[in-house]
C-alpha positions in Angstrom: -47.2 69.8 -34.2 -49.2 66.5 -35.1 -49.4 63.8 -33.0 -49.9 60.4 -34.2 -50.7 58.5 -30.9 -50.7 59.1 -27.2 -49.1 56.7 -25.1 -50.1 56.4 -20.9 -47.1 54.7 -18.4 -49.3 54.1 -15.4 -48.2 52.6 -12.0 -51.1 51.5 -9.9 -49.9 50.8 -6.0 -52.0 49.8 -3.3 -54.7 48.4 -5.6 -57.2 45.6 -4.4 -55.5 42.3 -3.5 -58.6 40.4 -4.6 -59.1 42.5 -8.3 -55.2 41.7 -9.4 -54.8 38.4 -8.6 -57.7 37.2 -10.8 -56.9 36.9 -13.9 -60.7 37.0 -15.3 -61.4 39.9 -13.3 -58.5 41.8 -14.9 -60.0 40.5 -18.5 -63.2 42.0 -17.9 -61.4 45.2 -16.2 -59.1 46.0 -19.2 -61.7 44.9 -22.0 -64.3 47.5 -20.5 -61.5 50.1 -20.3 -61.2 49.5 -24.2 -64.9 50.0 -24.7 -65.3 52.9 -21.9 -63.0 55.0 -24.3 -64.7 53.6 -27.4 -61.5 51.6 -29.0 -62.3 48.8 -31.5 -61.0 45.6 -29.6 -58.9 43.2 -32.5 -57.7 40.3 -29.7 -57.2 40.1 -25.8 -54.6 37.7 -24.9 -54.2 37.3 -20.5 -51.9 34.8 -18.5 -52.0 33.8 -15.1 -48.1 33.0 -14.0 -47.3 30.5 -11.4 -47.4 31.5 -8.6 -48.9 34.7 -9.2 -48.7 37.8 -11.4 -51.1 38.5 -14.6 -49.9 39.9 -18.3 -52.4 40.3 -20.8 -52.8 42.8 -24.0 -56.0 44.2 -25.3 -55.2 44.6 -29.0 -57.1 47.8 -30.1 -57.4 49.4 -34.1 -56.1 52.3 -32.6 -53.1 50.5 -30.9 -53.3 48.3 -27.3 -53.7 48.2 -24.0 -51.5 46.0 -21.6 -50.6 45.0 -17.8 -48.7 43.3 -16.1 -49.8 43.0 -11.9 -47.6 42.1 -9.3 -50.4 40.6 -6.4 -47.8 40.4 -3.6 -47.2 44.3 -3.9 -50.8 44.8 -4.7 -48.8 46.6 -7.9 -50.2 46.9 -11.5 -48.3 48.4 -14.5 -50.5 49.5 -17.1 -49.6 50.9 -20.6 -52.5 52.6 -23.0 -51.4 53.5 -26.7 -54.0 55.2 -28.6 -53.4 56.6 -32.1 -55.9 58.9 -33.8 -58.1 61.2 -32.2 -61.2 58.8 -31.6 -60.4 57.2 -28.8 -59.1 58.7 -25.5 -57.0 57.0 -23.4 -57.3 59.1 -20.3 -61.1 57.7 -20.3 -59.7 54.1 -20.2 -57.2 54.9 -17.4 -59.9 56.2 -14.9 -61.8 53.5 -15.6 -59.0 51.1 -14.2 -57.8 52.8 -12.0 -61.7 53.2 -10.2 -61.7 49.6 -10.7 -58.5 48.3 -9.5 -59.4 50.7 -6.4 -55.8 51.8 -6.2 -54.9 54.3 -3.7 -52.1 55.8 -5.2 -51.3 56.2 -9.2 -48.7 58.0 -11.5 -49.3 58.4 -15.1 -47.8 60.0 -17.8 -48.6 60.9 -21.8 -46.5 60.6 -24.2 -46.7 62.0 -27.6 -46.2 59.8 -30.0 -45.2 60.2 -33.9 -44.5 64.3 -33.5 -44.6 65.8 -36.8 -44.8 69.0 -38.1 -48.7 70.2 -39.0 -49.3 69.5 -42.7 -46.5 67.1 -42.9 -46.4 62.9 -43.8 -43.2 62.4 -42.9 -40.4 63.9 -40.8 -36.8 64.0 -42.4 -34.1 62.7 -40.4 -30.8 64.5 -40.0 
């Protein structure tokens, strides 16, 4: 089968108080994740809710990263889509989650876009 992306769910607890409340500090975490897996960065878009939590996107060529932290359950949800065979997504998570210094971290992939080797598009029913 080909695969036309591979999507990460990632749930980052116990991560450093101080690194997901700051909203520049997340910036500059996600964007080198991006370039620590080689993805061409499009737009990043962060905000800083009231009174506290972070969302922001990293738009990539190859698809996005995104995160949303909760700071009063030292909690970060993280998604990484990456389509093609380039960029590696797995290299992006570890460097966030070395980062965010979280002590304990599910992931999962995803396939995304199955199709049959050889094929363009997939017929449905």
């Amino acid at each position: 089968m080909k695969t036309l992306g591979r999507h990460l769910l990632v749930e980052m607890y116990q991560c450093d108080h101080r690194v997901i409340s700051d909203v520049r500090r997340i910036e500059e975490i996600m964007v080198g994740a991006a370039k620590h897996a080689k993805a061409h960065i499009v737009d990043v878009v962060f905000h800083n809710f009231s009174p506290n939590g972070i969302s922001g996107m990293i738009v990539i060529s190859e698809s996005h990263l995104s995160i949303h932290t909760w700071p009063e359950y030292d909690f970060a949800s993280v998604d990484i889509y990456t389509c093609g065979s380039k960029v590696n997504p797995w290299r992006a998570y570890e460097y966030i989650h070395k980062n965010f210094k979280s002590k304990n971290v599910t992931a999962m992939e995803f396939k995304r876009g199955l199709f049959p080797a050889g094929k363009r598009t997939a017929k449905l029913g």
